[in-house]
C-alpha positions in Angstrom: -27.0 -10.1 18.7 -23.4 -8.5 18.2 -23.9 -9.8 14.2 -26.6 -8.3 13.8 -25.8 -4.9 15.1 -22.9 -4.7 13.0 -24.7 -5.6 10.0 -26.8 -2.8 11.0 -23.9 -0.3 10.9 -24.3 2.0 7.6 -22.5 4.8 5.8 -21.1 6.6 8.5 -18.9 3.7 9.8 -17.0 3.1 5.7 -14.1 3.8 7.6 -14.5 1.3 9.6 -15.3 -1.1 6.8 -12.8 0.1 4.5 -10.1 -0.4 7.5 -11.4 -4.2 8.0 -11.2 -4.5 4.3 -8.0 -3.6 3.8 -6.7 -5.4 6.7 -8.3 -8.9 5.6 -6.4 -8.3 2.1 -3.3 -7.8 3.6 -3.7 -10.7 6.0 -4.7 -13.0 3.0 -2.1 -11.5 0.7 0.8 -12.4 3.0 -0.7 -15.7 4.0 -0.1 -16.2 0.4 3.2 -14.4 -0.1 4.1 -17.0 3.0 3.5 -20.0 1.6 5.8 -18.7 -1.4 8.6 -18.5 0.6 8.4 -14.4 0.2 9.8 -12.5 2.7 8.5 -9.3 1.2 5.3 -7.8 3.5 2.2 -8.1 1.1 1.8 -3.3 2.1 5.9 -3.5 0.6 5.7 -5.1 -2.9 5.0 -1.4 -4.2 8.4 -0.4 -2.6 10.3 -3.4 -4.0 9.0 -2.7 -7.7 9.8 1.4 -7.2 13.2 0.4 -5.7 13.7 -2.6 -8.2 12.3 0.0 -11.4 14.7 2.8 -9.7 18.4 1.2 -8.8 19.4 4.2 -6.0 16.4 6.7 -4.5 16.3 8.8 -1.6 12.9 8.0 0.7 11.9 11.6 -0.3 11.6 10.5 -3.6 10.0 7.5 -2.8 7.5 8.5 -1.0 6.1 11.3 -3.4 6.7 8.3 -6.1 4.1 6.2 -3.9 2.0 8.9 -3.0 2.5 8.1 1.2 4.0 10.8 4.0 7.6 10.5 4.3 7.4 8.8 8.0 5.3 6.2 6.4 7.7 5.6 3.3 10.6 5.2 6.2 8.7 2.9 8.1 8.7 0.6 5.0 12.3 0.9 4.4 13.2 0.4 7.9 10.8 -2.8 8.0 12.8 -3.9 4.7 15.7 -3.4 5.8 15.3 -5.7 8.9 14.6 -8.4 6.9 17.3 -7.7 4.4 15.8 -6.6 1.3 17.3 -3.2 1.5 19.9 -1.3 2.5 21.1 2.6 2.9 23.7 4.3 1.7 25.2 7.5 1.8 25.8 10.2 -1.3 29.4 10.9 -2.4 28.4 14.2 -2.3 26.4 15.1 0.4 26.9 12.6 3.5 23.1 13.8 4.3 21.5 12.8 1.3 20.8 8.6 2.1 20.3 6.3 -0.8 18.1 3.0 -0.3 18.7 0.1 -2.5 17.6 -3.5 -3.0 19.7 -6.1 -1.4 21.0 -8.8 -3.6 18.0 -10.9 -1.5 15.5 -7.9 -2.3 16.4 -8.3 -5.9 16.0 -11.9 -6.1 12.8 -11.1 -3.7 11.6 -8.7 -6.9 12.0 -11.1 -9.7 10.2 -13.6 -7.6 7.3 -10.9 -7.3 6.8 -10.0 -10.7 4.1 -13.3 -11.9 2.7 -12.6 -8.3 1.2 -9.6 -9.0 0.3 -10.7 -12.4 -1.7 -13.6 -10.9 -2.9 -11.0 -7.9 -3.8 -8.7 -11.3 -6.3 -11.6 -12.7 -7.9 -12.6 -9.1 -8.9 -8.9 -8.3 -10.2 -8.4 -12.0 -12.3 -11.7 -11.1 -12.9 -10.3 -7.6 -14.4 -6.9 -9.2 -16.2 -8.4 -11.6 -18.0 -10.6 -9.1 -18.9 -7.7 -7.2 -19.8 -6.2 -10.4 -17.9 -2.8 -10.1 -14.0 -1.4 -10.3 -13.2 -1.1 -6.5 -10.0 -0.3 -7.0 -11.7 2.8 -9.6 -13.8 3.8 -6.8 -11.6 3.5 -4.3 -9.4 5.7 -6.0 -12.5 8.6 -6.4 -13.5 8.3 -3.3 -10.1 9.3 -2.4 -9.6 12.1 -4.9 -13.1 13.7 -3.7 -11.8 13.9 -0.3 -8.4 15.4 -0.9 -11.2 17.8 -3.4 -13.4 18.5 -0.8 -13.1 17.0 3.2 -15.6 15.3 5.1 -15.5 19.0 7.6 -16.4 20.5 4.4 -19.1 18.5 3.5 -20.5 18.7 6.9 -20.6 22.5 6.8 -22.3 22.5 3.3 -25.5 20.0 5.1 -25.6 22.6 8.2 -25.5 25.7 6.5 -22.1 27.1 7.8 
């Protein structure tokens, strides 16, 4: 009886769908990465490669590089950092300024990562096509057109106000 009500669930509950989406990639995606012998948390491999493409950033920078709030970007260093992939540093100049950098271990961690995501690359292009459409496109617009115009905004346009 509890199937078939959520099966009944429609549009209004995406974030809900979208959130158990997500999380069943990232469960299988570090299932994965775990068997590997990857240390590297299947939401962090876009860190590694911006810290790996980018010897020494500030978190500022990285998180306007990945697009995430600046608590969420420190959260992910600080979870890297516990498991020894990164470290901080301070500027020369200005003792304020903090620097993170790959670890010798997050380096080796980075090279290991590389012909994963190429794989990942061909087994979502498979997993798209067998849905038959670009999630990750849509996604993406469905993102943009919310940042465009918010869900509040969109309800005020239906009621008139």
């Amino acid at each position: 009886m509890t199937e078939q009500y959520f099966e009944e669930l429609g549009s209004p509950y995406m974030a809900h769908f979208c959130r158990r989406l997500a999380d069943l990639i990232i469960e299988q995606g570090s299932e994965i990465l775990a068997e590997r012998g990857l240390t590297t948390p299947s939401t962090a491999l876009s860190t590694i490669f911006y810290l790996d493409q980018n010897q020494s950033t500030t978190v500022a920078s990285l998180a306007s590089a990945l697009d995430v709030s600046h608590q969420m970007a420190t959260q992910r260093i600080n979870g890297l950092v516990k498991l020894g992939l990164v470290t901080r540093s301070s500027s020369d100049e200005d003792k304020r300024a903090k620097f993170v950098v790959l670890t010798p271990m997050g380096k080796n961690e980075a090279k290991q990562l590389y012909p994963f995501v190429t794989e990942m690359t061909q087994v979502f292009e498979d997993f798209e096509a067998e849905l038959d459409c670009e999630l990750t496109n849509i996604i993406r617009k469905a993102e943009r057109s919310l940042l465009q115009k918010s869900l509040k905004q969109r309800l005020e346009e239906l009621s008139g106000n």
